[in-house]
C-alpha positions as CSV (number, residue, x, y, z in Angstrom):
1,X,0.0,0.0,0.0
2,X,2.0,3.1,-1.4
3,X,1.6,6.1,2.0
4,X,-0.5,8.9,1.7
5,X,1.2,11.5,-0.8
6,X,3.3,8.8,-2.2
7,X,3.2,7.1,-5.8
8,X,4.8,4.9,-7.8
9,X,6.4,5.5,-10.8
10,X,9.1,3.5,-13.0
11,X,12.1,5.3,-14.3
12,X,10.8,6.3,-16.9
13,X,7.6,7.9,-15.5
14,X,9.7,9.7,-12.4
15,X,11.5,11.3,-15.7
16,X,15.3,9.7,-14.9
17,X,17.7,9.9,-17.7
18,X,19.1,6.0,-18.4
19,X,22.0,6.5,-21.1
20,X,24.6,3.8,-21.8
21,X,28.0,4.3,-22.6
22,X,29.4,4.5,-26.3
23,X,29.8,1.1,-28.3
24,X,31.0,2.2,-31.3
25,X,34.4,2.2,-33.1
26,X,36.0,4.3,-31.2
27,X,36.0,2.4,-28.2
28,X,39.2,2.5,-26.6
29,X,41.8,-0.3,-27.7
30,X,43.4,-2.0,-24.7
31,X,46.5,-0.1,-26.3
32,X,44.4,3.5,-25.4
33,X,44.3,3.0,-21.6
34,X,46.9,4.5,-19.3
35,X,47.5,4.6,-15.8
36,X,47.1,8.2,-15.6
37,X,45.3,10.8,-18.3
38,X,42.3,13.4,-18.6
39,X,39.6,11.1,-18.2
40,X,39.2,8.2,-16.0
41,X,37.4,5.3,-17.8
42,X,35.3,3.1,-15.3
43,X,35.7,-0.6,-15.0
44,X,34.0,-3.4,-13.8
45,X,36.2,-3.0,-10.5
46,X,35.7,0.4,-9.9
47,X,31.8,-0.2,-9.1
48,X,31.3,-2.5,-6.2
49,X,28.2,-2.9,-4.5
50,X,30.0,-0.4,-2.1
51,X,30.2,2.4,-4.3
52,X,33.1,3.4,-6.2
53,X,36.5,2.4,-5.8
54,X,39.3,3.9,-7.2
55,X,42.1,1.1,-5.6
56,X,42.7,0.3,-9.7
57,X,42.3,2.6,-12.4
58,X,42.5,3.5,-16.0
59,X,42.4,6.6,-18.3
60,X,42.1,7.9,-21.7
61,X,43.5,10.7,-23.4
62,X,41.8,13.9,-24.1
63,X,41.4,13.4,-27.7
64,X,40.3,10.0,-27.0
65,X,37.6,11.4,-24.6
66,X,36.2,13.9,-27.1
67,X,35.8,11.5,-29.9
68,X,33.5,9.1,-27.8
69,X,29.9,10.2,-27.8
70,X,27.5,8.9,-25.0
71,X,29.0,7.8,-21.9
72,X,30.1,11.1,-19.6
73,X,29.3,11.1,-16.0
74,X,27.8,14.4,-15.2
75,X,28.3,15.6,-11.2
76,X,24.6,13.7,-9.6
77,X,24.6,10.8,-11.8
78,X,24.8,7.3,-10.6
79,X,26.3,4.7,-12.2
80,X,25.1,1.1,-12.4
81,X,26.4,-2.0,-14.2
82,X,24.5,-3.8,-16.3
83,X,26.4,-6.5,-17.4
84,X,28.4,-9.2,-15.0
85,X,28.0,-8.0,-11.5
86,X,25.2,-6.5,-12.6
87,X,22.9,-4.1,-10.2
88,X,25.8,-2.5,-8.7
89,X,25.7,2.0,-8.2
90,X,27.9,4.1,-7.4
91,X,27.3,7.9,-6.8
92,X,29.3,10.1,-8.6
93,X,28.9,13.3,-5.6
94,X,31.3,16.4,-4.6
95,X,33.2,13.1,-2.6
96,X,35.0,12.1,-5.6
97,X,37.8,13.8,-6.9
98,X,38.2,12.9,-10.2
99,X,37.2,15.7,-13.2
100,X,36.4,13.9,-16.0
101,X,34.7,10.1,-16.1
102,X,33.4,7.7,-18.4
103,X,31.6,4.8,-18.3
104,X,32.6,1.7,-19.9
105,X,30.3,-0.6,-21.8
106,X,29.2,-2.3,-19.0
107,X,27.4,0.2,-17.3
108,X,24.9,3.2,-17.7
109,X,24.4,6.5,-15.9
110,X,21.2,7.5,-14.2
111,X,20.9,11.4,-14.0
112,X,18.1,12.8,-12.1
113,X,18.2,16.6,-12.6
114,X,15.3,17.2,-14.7
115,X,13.6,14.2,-12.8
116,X,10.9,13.7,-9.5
117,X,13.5,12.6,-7.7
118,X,16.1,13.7,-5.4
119,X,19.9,12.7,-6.2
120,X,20.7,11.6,-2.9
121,X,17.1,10.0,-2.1
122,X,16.9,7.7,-5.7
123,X,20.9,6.8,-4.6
124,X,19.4,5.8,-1.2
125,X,16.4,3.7,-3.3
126,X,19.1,2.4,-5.2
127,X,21.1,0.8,-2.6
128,X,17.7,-0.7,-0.9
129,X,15.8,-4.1,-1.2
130,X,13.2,-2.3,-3.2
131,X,15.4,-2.2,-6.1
132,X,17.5,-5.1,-5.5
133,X,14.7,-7.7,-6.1
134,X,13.7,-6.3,-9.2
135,X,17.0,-6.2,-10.3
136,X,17.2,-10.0,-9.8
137,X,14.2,-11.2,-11.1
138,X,15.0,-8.8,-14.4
139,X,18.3,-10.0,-15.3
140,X,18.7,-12.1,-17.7
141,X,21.7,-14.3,-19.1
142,X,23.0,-17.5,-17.1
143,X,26.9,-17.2,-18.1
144,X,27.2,-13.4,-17.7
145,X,23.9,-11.4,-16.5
146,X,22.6,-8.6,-18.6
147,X,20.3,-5.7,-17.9
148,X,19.1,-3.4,-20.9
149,X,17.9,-0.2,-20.9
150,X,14.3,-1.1,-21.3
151,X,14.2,-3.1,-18.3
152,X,15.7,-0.4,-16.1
153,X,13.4,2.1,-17.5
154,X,10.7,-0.2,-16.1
155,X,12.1,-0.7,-12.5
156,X,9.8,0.9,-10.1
157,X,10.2,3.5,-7.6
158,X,8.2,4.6,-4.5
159,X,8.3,8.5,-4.9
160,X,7.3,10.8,-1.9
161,X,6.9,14.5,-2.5
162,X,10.4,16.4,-2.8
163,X,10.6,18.1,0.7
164,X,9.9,14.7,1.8
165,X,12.7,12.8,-0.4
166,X,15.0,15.6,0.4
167,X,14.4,14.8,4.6
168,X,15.3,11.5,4.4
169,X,18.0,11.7,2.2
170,X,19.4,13.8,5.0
171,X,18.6,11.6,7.9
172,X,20.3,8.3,6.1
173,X,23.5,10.8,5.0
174,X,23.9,10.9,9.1
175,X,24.0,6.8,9.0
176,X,26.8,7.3,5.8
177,X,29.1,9.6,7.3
178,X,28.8,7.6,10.6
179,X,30.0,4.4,8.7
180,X,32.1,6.1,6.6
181,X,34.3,7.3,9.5
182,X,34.3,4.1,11.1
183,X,35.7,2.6,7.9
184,X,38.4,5.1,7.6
185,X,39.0,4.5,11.5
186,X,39.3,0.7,10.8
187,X,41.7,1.1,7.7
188,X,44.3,3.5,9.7
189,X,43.8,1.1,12.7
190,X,44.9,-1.5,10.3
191,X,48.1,0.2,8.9
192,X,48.9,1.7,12.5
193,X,49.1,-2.1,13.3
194,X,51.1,-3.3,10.7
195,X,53.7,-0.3,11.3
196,X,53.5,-1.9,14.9
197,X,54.2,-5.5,13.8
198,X,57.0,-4.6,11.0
199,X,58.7,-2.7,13.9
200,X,58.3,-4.8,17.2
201,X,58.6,-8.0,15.2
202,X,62.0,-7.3,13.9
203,X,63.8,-5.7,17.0
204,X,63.2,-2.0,15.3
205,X,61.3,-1.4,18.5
206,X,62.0,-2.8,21.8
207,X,59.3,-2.8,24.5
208,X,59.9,-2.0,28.7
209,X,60.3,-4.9,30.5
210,X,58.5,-5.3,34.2
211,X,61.2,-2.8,35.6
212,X,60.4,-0.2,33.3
213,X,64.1,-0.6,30.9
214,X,64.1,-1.2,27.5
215,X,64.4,-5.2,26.4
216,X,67.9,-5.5,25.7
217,X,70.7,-8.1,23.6
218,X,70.4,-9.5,20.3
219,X,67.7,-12.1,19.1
220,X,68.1,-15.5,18.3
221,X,67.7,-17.0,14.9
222,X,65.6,-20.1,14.7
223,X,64.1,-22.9,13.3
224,X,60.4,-23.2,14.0
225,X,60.7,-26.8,14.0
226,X,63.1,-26.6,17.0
227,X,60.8,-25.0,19.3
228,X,57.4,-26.4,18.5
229,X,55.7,-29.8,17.7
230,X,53.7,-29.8,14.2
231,X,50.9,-32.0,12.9
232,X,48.9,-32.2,10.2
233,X,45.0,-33.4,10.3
234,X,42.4,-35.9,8.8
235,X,39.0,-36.1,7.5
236,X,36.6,-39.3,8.9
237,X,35.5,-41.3,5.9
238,X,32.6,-39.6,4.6
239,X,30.9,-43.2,3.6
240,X,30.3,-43.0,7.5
241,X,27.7,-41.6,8.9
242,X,28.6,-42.8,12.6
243,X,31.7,-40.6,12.0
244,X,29.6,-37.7,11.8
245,X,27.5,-35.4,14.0
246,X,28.7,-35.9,17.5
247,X,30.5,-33.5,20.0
248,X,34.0,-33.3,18.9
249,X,35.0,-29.9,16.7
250,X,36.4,-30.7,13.0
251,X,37.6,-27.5,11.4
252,X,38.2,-27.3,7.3
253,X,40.8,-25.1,6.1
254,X,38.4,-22.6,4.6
255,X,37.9,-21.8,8.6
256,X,41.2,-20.5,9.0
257,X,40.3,-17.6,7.8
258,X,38.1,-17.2,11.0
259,X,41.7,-16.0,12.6
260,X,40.6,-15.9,16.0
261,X,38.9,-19.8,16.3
262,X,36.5,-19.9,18.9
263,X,33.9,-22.2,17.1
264,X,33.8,-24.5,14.1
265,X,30.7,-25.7,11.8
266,X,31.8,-29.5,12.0
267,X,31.4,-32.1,14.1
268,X,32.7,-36.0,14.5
269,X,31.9,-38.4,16.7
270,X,34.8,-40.2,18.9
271,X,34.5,-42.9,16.6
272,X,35.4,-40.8,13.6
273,X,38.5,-39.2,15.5
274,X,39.5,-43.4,16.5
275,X,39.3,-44.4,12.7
276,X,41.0,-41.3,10.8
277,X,44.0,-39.8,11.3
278,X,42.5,-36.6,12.5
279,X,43.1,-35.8,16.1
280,X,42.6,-33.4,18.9
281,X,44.6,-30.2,18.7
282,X,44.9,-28.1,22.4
283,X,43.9,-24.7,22.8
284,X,46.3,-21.6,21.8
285,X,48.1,-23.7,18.4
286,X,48.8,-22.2,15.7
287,X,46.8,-23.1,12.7
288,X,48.0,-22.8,8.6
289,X,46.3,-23.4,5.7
290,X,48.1,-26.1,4.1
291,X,46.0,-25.9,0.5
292,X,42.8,-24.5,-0.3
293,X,41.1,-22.3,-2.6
294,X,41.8,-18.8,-4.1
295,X,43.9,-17.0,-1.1
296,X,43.3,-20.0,1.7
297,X,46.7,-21.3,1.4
298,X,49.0,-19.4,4.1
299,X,46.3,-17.8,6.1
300,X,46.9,-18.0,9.5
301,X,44.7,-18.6,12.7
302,X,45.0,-19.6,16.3
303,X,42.6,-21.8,18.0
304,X,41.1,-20.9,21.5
305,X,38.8,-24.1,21.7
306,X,40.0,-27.9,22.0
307,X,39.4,-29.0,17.6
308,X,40.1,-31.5,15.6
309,X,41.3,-30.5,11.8
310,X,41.4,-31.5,8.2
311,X,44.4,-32.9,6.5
312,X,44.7,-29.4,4.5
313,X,45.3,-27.7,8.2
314,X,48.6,-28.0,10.2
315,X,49.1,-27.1,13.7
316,X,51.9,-25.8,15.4
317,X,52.4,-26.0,19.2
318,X,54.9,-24.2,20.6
319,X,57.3,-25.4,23.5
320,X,56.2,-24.5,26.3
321,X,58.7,-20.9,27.9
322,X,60.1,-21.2,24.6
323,X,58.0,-19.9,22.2
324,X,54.9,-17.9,23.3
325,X,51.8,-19.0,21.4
326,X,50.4,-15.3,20.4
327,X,53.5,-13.7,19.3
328,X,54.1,-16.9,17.1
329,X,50.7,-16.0,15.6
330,X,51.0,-12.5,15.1
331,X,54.5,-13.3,13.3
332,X,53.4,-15.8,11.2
333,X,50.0,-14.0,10.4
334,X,52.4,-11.3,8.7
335,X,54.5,-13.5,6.3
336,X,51.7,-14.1,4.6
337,X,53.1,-13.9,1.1
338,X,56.0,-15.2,2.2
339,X,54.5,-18.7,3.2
340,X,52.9,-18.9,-0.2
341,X,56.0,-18.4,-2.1
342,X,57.3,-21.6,0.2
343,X,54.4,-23.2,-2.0
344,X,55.4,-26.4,-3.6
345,X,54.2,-27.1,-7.0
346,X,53.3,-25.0,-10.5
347,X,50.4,-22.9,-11.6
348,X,49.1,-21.8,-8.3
349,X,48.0,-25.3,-7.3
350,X,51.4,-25.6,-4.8
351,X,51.0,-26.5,-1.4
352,X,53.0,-26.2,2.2
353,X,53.8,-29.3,4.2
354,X,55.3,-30.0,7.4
355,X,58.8,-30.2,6.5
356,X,58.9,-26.6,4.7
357,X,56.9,-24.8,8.0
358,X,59.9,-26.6,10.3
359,X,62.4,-25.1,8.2
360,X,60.7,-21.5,8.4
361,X,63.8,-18.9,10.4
362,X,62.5,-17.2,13.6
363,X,64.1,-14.3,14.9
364,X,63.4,-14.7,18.8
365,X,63.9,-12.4,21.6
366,X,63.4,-13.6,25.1
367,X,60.1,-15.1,26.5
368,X,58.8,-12.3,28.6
369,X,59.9,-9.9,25.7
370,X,57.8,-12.4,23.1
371,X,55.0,-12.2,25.7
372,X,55.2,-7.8,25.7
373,X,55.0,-7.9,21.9
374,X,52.6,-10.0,22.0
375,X,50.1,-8.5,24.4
376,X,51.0,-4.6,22.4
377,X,49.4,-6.6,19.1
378,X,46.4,-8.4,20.6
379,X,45.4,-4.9,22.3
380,X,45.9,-3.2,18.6
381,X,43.4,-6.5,17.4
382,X,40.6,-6.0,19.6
383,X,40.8,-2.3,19.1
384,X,40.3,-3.0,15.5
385,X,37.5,-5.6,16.5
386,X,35.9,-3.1,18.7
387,X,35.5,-0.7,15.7
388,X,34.5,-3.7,13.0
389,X,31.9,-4.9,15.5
390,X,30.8,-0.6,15.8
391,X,30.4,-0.5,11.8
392,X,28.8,-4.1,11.9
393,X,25.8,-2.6,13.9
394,X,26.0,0.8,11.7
395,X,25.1,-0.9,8.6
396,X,22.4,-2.7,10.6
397,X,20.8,0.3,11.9
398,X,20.7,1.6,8.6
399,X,19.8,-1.0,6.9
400,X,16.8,-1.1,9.2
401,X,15.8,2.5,8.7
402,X,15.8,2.2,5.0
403,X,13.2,-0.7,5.4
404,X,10.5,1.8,7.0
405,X,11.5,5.2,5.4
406,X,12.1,4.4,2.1
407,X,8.9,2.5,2.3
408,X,6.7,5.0,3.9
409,X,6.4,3.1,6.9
410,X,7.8,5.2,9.1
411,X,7.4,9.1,8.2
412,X,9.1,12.1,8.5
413,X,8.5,15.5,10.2
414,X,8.7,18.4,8.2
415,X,8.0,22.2,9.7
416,X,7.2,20.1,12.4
417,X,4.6,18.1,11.2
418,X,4.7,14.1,10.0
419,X,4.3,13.9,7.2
């Protein structure tokens, strides 16, 4: 039931301009794209169903730009794609600094300055369930999803009167910025803390000890496999079902990625951990990736539960006043690309083993200074946890808002009045 006020109205109808880019012969040639230029030319990765992204980019020349006929973004006009990913925006606002964009072919701009609605309200819509749905149902194309221009035309809108639009716009911005400065907070957090590892890791940066002096004397190269025990997991044969579904935690190596392991999906029965060659792994080891998918390989993680692992997962356990458990984490966790060039094997399809982890070099201080590096980096982590967790319930809120004001559900006072 549309609100009092309130209609509906596709694209077309509210008056928004839908204009896809230009797919004619001068399209640029792979050979006409440079890494700087006059005009930056939009990919497929520079519209994310976060908005733009400008982490990779490509440009054009000015002569190139001004032989190209549809396809400029003007300043208010959102971008969405319509072929891949498709149903992704991104709001070109006074936010982003570039001068001059295109779109690719990919994609079409929506402008709303001669339309009903509001920039920043129809980039709200956009973003919303009311829209998304549509957008799913419409697409069409198993291998590579398409949207045309008639279909978007024919997506339609809920469109409160301007003064209206123009309100809630405003009270949803609040929710943006809010996120938006968590997110910034999160990503210096997270280069603050890798500053903090490259320097306290290494020696750069020594820590006061319990008398208040600076750690002192030179660190000790090791072997990892001299100062810890490693194992590698199993998997219960699947065949039987007795193995399955009891108490015991069985973690697969796509769970590493959890970091932090304080509870696993699978479960075996003690009968499955008798017959495979799986087995129980204590609290506070050090967990690696052996193989996997896509970036699994080399991700770290460190266990706080009593679990049981695949073969794909080996676990490190330090020596005990050796080797402190956390500061073996936090180092490893930061050679990442370092463990996977220790990969065995050709075209990304290599693999670490037992043998290779024993022979990775340490450089160790003493105990209690392992334990003070340790304890600076897990304070950095839950800071950074603290202010994921903050954004988590951001987007929530939001997210909930959108359902009842972008619906009508809830209104807004204007001069005072709902309206």
């Amino acid at each position: 039931m549309v609100p009092k006020g309130w209609e509906v109205k596709t694209l077309e109808q509210a008056k928004i301009t839908v204009t896809d880019g230009d797919r004619g012969k001068d399209y640029p040639k792979s050979s006409e794209f440079f890494d700087s230029g006059y005009c930056l030319f939009l990919s497929a990765k520079n519209v994310t169903k976060n908005g733009f992204s400008f982490l990779d980019t490509q440009f054009i020349s000015r002569e190139k730009h001004k032989k190209l006929r549809k396809g400029v973004v003007k300043r208010g006009d959102i971008v969405l794609t319509t072929r891949g990913s498709v149903g992704q925006f991104a709001y070109y606002d006074h936010t982003v600094n570039f001068e001059n964009i295109r779109i690719n072919s990919g994609m079409v701009t929506l402008g709303c300055s001669n339309s009903e609605l509001e920039s920043d309200f129809f980039y709200a819509l956009s973003k919303s369930s009311l829209i998304s749905r549509q957008i799913d149902s419409a697409a069409f194309g198993s291998a590579q999803p398409q949207l045309t221009v008639k279909i978007i035309k024919s997506l339609k809108l809920p469109v409160p009167p301007l003064r209206e639009q123009q309100k809630i716009a405003k009270i949803l911005s609040t929710w943006d910025k809010a996120i938006s400065t968590t997110e910034r907070l999160i990503e210096n957090s997270t280069q603050q803390k890798k500053a903090l590892m490259q320097q306290l890791l290494t020696g750069k940066k020594r820590l006061l000890n319990d008398e208040g002096k600076r750690f002192e004397g030179e660190w000790e190269e090791v072997l990892l496999g001299s100062c810890a025990d490693l194992t590698a997991g199993g998997t219960p044969s699947t065949k039987k079902p007795e193995y399955w579904g009891g108490e015991i935690p069985w973690m697969n190596s796509g769970e590493v990625n959890l970091k932090q392991v304080f509870s696993v999906e699978g479960r075996i029965t003690q009968a499955g951990l008798d017959n495979s060659s799986t087995k129980i792994i204590p609290v506070n080891s050090i967990l690696i990736a052996l193989a996997g998918q896509g970036k699994t390989r080399g991700t770290v993680a460190i266990n706080r539960i009593k679990l049981c692992t695949n073969q794909s997962i080996a676990a490190i356990m330090p020596h005990q006043d050796i080797l402190d458990h956390d500061f073996l984490y936090f180092n490893l966790d930061g050679r990442y690309e370092e463990l996977r060039a220790m990969s065995t094997g050709a075209g990304g399809r290599g693999g670490l083993n037992l043998s290779i982890l024993k022979s990775i070099a340490l450089n160790m201080p003493t105990f209690k200074e392992q334990q003070k590096i340790a304890a600076v980096l897990t304070t950095a982590d839950k800071e950074i946890e603290l202010l994921e967790q903050q954004l988590v319930d951001l987007q929530q809120e939001k997210k909930a808002l959108m359902q009842v004001l972008l619906t009508g559900k809830k209104r807004v006072m204007i001069d005072g009045e709902a309206s």
